[in-house]
Structure formats: structure tokens, C-alpha cells
C-alpha positions as CSV (number, residue, x, y, z in Angstrom):
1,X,89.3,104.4,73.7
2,X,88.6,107.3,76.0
3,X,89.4,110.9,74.7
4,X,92.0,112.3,76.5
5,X,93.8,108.9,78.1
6,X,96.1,107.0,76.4
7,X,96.5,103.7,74.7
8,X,98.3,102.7,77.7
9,X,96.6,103.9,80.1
10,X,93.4,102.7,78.5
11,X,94.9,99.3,78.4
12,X,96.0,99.2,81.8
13,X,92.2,100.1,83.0
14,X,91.2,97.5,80.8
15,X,93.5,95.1,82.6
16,X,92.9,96.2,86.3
17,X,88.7,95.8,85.5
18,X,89.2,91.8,83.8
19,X,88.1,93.7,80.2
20,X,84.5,93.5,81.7
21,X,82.1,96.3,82.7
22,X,83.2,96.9,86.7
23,X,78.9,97.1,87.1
24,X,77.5,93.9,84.9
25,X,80.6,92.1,83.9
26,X,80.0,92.3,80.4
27,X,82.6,92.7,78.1
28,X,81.1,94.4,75.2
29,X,81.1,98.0,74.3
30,X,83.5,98.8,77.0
31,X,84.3,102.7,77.9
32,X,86.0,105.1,80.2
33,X,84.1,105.4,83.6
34,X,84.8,108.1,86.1
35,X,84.0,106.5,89.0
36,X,83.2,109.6,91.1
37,X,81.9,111.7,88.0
38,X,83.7,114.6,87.1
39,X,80.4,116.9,88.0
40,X,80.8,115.5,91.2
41,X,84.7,116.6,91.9
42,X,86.2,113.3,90.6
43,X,89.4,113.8,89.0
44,X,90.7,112.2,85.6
45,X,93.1,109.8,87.7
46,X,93.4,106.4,86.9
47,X,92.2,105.6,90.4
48,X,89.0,107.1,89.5
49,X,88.9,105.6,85.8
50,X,87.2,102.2,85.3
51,X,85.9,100.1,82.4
52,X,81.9,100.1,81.9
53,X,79.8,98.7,79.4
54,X,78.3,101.7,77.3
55,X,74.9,101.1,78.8
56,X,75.7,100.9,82.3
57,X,78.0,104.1,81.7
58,X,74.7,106.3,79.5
59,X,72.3,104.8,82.9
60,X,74.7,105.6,85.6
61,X,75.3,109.4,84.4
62,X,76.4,111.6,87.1
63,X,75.6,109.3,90.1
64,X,78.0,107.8,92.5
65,X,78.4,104.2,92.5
66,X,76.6,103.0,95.2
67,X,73.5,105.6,94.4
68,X,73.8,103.4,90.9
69,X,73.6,100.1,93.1
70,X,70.8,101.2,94.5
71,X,68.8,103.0,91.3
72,X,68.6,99.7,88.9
73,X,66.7,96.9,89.1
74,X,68.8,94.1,91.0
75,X,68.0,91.4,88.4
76,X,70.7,93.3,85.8
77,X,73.7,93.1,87.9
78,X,75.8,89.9,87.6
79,X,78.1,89.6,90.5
80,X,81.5,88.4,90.2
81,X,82.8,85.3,91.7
């Protein structure tokens, strides 16, 4: 669980993203995204808090989602259905 959100809140999260990583869909390892990264003027809002695996949270870092798209190869994003 993410420090600073609570259980609930954390659940919820959980919930909204399927308990899969909103980038590859896995379901291991999950964390506490920002969405728009704090450096960047995101908030700590639960509009701007996803689920992410831990490796796709560490490779995204401080980008924005779409600059994330568009940084890793193509072959390790799994796309929903």
C-alpha cells in the first residue's frame, strides 16, 4: 500500500484499475501511480492515482503518460480488450 493513502482508498484504486498495472496489465507487484507525477504539478487525488506494476512505475519515473507510451519498446505493452 501506498504511504500516505488509505486502505480504502488503496482498495478502491485497486478496483477502478481491474487489480492490473493500468500500463501492462499485469497484476503483480502492484503500486501507487501518480498519473501526472507530482514533479510535474499532479496532485495526490484519486483521479490522478492509478495501480502500476513496480517496474512499469521505477521506468516511467517523472514522465507523463503518453511520453511513457512513446519511450518503451511497443512489444511490452499488452493492451486490454
Amino acid at each position: 500500500m501506498a504511504r500516505g493513502v488509505g486502505i480504502y482508498v488503496w482498495r478502491a484504486i485497486k478496483d477502478r484499475c481491474n487489480n492490473r498495472c493500468v500500463y501492462c496489465d499485469r497484476r503483480t507487484y502492484l503500486q501507487l501511480e501518480h498519473l501526472v507525477p507530482r514533479s510535474r504539478g499532479g496532485d495526490d487525488s484519486s483521479e490522478n492515482l492509478a495501480a502500476a506494476c513496480a517496474k512499469c512505475n521505477t521506468r516511467k519515473g517523472p514522465l507523463m503518460p503518453l511520453e511513457f507510451f512513446f519511450k518503451i519498446p511497443k512489444s511490452l505493452i499488452r493492451w486490454r480488450n
